[in-house]
C-alpha positions as CSV (number, residue, x, y, z in Angstrom):
1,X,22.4,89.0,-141.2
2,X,25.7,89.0,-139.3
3,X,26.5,92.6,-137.6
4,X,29.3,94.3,-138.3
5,X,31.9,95.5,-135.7
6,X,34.7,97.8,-136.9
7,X,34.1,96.2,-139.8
8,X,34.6,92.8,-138.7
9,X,31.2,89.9,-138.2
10,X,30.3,90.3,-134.4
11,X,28.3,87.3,-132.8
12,X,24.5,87.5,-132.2
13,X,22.7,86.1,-129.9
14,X,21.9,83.0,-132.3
15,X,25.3,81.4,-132.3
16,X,23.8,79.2,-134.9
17,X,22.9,81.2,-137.4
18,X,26.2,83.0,-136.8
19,X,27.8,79.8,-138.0
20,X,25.4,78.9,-141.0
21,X,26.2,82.3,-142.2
22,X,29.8,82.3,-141.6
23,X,29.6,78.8,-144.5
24,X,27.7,80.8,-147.4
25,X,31.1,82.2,-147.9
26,X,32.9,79.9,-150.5
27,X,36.0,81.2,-149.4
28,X,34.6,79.8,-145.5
29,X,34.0,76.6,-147.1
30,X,36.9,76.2,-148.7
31,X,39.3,77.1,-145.4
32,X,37.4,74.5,-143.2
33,X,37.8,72.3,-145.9
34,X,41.4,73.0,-146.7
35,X,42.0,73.5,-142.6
36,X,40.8,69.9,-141.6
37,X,42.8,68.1,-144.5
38,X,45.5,69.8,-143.0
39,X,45.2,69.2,-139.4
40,X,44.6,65.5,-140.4
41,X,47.7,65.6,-142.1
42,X,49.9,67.8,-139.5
43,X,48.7,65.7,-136.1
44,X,49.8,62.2,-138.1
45,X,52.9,63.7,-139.0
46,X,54.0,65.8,-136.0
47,X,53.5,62.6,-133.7
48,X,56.4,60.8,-135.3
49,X,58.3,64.1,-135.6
50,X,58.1,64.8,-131.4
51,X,58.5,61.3,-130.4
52,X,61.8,61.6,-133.2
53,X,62.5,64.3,-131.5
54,X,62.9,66.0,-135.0
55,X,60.9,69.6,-134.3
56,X,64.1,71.7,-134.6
57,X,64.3,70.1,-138.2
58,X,60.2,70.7,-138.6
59,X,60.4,74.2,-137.1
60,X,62.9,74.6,-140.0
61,X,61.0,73.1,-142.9
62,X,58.1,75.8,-141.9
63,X,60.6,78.8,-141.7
64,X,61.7,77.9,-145.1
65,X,58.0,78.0,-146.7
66,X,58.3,81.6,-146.3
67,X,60.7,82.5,-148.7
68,X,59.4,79.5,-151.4
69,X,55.7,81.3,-150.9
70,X,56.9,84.7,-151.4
71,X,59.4,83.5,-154.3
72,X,56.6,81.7,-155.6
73,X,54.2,84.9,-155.9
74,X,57.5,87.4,-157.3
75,X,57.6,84.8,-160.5
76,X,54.2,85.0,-160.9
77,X,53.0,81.4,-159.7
78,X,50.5,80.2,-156.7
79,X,52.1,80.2,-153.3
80,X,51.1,77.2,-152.3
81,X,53.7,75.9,-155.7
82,X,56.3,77.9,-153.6
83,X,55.8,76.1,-150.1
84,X,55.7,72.9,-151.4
85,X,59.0,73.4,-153.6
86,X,61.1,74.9,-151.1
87,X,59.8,72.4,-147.8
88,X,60.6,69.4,-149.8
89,X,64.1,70.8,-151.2
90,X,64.8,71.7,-147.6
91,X,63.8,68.1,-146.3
92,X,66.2,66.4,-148.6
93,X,68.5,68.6,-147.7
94,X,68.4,68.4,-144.4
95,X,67.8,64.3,-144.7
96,X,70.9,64.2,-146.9
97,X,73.2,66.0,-144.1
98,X,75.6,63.2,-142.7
99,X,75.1,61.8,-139.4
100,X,78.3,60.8,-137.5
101,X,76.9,60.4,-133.7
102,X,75.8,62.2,-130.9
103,X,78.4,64.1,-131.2
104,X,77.4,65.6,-134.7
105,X,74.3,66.8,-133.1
106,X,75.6,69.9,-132.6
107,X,77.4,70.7,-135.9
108,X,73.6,69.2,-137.6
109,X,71.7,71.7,-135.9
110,X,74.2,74.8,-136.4
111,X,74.4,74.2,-140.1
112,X,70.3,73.8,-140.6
113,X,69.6,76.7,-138.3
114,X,72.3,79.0,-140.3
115,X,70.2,77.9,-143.3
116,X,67.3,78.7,-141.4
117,X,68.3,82.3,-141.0
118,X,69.6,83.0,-144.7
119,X,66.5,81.5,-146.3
120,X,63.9,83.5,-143.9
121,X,66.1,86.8,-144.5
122,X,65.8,85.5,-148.6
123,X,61.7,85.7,-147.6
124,X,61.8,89.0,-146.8
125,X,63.8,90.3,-149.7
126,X,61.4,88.8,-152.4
127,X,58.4,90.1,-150.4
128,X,60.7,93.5,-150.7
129,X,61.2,92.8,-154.8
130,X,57.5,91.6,-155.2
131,X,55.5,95.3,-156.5
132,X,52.4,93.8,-156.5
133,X,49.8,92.3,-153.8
134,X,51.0,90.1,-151.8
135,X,49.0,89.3,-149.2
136,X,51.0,91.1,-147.0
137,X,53.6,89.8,-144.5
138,X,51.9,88.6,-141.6
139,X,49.9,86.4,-143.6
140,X,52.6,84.5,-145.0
141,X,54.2,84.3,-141.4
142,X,50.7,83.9,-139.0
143,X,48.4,82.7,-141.5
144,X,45.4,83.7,-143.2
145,X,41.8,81.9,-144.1
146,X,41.3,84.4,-146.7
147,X,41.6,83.6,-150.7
148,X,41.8,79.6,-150.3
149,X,40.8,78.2,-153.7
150,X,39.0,75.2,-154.8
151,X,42.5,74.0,-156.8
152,X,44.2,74.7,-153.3
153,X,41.7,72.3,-151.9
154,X,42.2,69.8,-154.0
155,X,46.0,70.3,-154.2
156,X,46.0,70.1,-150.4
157,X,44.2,66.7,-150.6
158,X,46.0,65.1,-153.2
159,X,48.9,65.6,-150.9
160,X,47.6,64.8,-148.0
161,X,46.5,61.3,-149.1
162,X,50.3,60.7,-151.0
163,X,51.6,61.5,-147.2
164,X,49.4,59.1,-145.4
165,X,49.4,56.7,-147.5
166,X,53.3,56.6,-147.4
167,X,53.0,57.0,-143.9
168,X,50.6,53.8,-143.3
169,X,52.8,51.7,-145.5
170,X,56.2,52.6,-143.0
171,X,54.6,53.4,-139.8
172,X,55.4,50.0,-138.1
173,X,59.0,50.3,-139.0
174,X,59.2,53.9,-138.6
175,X,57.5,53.5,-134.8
176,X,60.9,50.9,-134.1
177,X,63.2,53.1,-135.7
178,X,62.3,56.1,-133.6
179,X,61.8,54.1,-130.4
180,X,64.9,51.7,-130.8
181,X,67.1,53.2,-134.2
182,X,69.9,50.7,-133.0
183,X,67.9,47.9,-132.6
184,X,66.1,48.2,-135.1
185,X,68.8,48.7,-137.6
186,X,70.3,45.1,-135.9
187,X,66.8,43.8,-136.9
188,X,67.5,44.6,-140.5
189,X,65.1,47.8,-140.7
190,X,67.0,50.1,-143.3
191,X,66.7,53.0,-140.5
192,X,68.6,55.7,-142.7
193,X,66.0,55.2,-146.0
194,X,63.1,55.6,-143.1
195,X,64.7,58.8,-141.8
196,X,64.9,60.0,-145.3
197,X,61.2,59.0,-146.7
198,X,59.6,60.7,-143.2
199,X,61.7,63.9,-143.7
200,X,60.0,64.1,-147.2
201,X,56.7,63.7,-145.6
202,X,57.4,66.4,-142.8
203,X,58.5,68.6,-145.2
204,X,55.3,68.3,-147.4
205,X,53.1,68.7,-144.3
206,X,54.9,71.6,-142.9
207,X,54.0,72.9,-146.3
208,X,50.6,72.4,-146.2
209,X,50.0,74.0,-142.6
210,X,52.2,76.6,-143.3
211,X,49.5,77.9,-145.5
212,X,47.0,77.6,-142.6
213,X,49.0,78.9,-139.7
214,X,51.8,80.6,-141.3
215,X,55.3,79.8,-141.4
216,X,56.2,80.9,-137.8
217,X,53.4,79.0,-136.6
218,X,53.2,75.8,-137.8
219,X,54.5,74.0,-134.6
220,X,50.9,75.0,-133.3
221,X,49.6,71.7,-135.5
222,X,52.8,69.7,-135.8
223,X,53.9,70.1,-132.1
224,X,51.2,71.0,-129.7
225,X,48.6,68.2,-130.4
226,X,50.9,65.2,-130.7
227,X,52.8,66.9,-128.1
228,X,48.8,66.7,-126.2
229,X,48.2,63.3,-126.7
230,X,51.7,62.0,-126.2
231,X,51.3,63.5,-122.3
232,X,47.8,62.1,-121.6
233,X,48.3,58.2,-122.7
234,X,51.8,56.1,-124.1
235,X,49.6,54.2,-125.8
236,X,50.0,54.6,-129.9
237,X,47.0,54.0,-131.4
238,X,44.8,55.9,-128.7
239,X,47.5,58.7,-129.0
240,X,47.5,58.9,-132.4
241,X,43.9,59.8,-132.3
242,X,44.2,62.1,-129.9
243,X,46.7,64.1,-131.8
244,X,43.8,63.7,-134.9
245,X,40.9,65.1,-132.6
246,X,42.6,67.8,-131.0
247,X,44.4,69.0,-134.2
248,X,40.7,69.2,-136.0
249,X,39.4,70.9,-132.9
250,X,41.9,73.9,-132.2
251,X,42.3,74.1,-136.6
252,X,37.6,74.6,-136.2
253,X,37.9,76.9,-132.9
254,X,40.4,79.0,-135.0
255,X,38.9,79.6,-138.2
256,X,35.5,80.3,-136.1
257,X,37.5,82.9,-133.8
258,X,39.6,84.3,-136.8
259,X,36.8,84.9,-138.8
260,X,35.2,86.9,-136.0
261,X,37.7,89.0,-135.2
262,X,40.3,91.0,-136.9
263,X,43.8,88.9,-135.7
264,X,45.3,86.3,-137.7
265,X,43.9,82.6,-137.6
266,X,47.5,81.1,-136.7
267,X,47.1,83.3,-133.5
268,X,44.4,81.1,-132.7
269,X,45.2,78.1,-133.3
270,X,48.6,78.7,-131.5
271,X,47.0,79.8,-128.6
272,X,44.0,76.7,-128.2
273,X,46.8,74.5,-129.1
274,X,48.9,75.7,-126.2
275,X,45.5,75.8,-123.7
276,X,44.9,72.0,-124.6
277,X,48.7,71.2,-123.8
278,X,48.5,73.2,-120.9
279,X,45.8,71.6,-119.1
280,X,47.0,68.1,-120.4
281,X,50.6,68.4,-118.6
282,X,48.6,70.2,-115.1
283,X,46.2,66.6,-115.4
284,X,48.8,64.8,-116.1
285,X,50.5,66.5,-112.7
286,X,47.7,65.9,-110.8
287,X,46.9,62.6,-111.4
288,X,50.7,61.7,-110.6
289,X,50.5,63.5,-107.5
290,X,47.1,62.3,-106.3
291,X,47.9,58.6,-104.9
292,X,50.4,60.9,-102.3
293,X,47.2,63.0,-101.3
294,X,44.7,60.1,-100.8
295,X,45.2,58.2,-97.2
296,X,45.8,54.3,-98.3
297,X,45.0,53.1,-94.8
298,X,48.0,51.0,-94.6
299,X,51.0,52.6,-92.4
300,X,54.0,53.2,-94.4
């Protein structure tokens, strides 16, 4: 049996067992299950979104979950209804939002952080409205493994596999439309449809790791791992599953920590993320650096 600390499972000496014990729970079960389809999702996503250079607009479509969970719970329906509704209103809205330029780039992101701030104030009226329990707060803003459902599961999967199959069928395009949009529209690639279609798809995966991570927090598996891979190797493919790997690894590490310990799992998985993307960018320095250190024997 695992020992209690303040109420909280403490680790034993038989890490292990600790583990085995941990997945007994259904409700375990069901968050590494619902976790990884996630972080699957998220790192596929979030690599087109930071080489876009779209995170404002995903940073948005997570804050926005917020309000469509709580509103979700004070009508009497499942959250996770509530973060997929209001994501994917928010993505065509934000897709729909007329691009004149560079210089519109300022008056975009104005108008989609004002909405920002409404909707997130919206949130914490209806959590004010909502008599009943709600989960609290700081779950729906930092995450929580707790109550995951089988139906959420599946609901999380059948998503998940809509996304990347959308995503497989466009990613050549969408790769040359977010390396080279003006090229690529002279090539005949219908750049602005593209735009549109992957805004849908960041808004419905921003939904589905806002349930892991929490609204605020989201950027943890949307950002940090593509954001990882994209400074160890250029390469796509390789980079890609990089992203994959280290989204699945800091999404395990932080159920396993969360579920140990009495802080929220989107703490965690924040703070492994940021680790890993640490120590990529000081590797990253180092290796740039090192051909200066090393004598080359030849006089400059």
């Amino acid at each position: 049996m695992i020992s209690l600390v303040d109420g909280y499972p403490a680790w034993s000496w038989n890490p292990i067992t600790d583990l085995q014990e941990m997945w007994t729970y259904a409700f375990m079960v069901n968050a590494f299950r619902a976790g990884t389809i996630v972080a699957i999702a998220a790192a596929l996503i979030g690599w087109f979104m930071v080489l876009r250079r779209q995170t404002f607009a995903g940073h948005t479509l997570a804050v926005v979950g917020f309000p469509g969970a709580a509103g979700a719970a004070l009508i009497g329906v499942s959250a996770t209804y509530g973060y997929f509704a209001f994501c994917l209103a928010a993505a065509l809205v934000i897709a729909a939002i007329p691009r004149a330029g560079r210089a519109s780039g300022g008056s975009e992101s104005a108008l989609i952080g004002t909405v920002q701030a409404f909707l997130l104030a919206c949130g914490f009226l209806f959590t004010a409205l909502y008599k009943g329990l709600l989960g609290g707060v700081t779950s729906l803003l930092f995450g929580s493994f707790l109550g995951i459902t089988t139906t959420q599961v599946w609901v999380l999967f059948f998503v998940a596999v809509v996304v990347l199959g959308v995503l497989a069928v466009i990613a050549r395009p969408l790769l040359f439309a977010s390396v080279d949009p003006e090229v690529a529209a002279g090539r005949g690639v219908r750049v602005g449809l593209l735009s549109t279609v992957f805004m849908v798809l960041l808004g419905a995966a921003a939904a589905g790791a806002s349930q892991i991570t929490g609204s605020l927090l989201v950027f943890a598996l949307l950002v940090m791992p593509a954001a990882t891979a994209q400074a160890i190797t250029a390469k796509p493919v390789v980079s890609l599953a990089l992203s994959v790997l280290f989204a699945l690894a800091v999404t395990w590490l932080g159920l396993i920590a969360a579920y140990f310990s009495p802080y929220p799992i989107g703490f965690y998985v924040a703070t492994f993320a940021f680790a890993g993307y640490l120590l990529a960018r000081l590797g990253r320095l180092v290796v740039s650096r090192l051909p200066r250190l090393l004598p080359t024997g030849v006089p400059a």
